[in-house]
N, C-alpha and C positions, 0 to 999 in steps of 0.2 A: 108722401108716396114712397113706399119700398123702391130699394135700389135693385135691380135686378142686375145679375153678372154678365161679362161680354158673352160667356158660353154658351149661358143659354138663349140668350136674343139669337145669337147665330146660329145653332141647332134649328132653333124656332122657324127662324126668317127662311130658312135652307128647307127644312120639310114642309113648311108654306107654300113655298116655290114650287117644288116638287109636285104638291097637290094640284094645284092653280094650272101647272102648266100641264100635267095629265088628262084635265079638267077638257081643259082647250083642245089640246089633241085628240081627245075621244069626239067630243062633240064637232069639231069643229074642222081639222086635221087630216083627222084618218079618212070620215066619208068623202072628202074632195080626193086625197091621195087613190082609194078605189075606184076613183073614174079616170084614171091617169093608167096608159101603159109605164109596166116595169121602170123601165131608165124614165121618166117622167116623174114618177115616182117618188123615186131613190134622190133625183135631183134635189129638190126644196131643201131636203131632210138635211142634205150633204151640206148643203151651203150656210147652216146654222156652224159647222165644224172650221168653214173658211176662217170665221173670225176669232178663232181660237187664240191667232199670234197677238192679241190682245194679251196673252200671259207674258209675252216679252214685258210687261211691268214691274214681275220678279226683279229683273236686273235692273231697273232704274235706279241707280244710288240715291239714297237718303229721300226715296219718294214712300218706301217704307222703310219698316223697323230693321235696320241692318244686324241687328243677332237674329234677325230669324236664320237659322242655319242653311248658310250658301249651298250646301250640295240638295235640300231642300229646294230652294229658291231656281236656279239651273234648273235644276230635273224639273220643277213644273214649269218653268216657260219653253227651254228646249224641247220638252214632251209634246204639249200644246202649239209651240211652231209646227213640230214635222206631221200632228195631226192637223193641223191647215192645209201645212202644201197635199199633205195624200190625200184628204177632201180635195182640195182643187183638181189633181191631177186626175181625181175622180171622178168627179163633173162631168172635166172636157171628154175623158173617154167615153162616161152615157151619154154624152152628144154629138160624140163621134160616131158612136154605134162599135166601139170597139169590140173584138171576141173578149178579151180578157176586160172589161168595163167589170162585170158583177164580180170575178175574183179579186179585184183591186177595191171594190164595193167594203167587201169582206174584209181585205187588210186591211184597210182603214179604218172600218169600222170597230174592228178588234183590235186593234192598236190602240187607238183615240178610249178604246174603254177601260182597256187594261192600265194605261196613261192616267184616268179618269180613280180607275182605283188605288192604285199607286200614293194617285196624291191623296184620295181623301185618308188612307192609310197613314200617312209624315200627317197629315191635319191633323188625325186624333194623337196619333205619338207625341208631337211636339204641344200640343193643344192649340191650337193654330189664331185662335180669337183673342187668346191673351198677347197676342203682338198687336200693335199699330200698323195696318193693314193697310191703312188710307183706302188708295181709290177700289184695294183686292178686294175687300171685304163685299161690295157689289158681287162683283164677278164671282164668288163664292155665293153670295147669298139670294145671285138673280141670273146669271147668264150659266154656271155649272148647273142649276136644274135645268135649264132648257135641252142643255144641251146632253144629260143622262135622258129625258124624255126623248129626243131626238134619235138616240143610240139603241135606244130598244126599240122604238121604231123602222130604226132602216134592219136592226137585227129581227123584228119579224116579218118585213113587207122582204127578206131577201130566204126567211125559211118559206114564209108563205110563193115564193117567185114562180117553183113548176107548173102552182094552179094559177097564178095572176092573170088577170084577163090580158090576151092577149092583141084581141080586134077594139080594145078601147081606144076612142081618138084620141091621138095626142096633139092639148089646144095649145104645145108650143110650134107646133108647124100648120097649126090652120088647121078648116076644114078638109074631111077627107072625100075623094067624090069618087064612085066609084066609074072604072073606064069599060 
């Protein structure tokens, strides 16, 4: 059997991902999210971004390949932590009903993408699949497409928001009855 290079398994496994998990979003995702008010919504989508501090793995000494270049390595778990906490703090504001809930929607959203592109930008620079990755290589090659599907999501369920239905029950507080 021909050897195939880490690069391209990686490219591979990544736009796989990518496919798979649009896949599911379309069919699967989206129609549930359109029976949901706005912050109901927004919610699910966010909480795929909670577990981002999962890139604090960058920093694990000798869990990976220590040349991969530290202000690489920093920049994506730092990135990825403060895209957690501002998913979290996210959350709690669309279940607060906070006024500022959707503009904090938006910075997080845009932050965690621009975060998102950033890295995949040092990946191609540096070539990122020629290090020993260990446990990263997952998380590149299964949980970052979730979570770019995830990102285009809340960025069009928050352009679509003026028209979102707005008398749909939300089945986080029960039924609604009317008085």
């Amino acid at each position: 059997m021909e050897h195939i290079d880490n690069t391209t398994v990686f490219w591979f496994q990544i736009i796989t991902s990518v496919f798979i998990s649009s896949v599911v979003a379309a069919w699967y995702v989206w129609p549930l999210l359109t029976k949901r008010d706005l912050n109901s919504a927004l919610t699910p989508l966010l909480w795929v971004h909670v577990f981002r501090y999962v890139g604090m793995t960058f920093m694990v000494t000798y869990l990976i390949d220590q040349t991969l270049p530290t202000e690489f390595r920093a920049g994506a778990a730092y990135g990825d932590l403060l895209e957690a906490a501002l998913a979290f703090v996210a959350i709690f504001a669309l279940r607060s009903h906070w006024r500022f809930a959707i503009p904090l929607v938006w910075v997080a959203n845009t932050w965690g993408f621009v975060d998102l592109l950033n890295g995949l930008k040092g990946a191609i620079q540096l070539n990122v699949p020629t290090f020993n990755l260990a446990p990263i290589w997952y998380i590149y090659v299964f949980f970052a497409p979730v979570v770019v599907v995830s990102h285009v999501l809340i960025f069009w369920v928050l352009i679509k928001s003026k028209s979102w239905a707005k008398d749909v029950p939300n089945p986080e507080r029960g039924p609604q009855h009317a008085s």
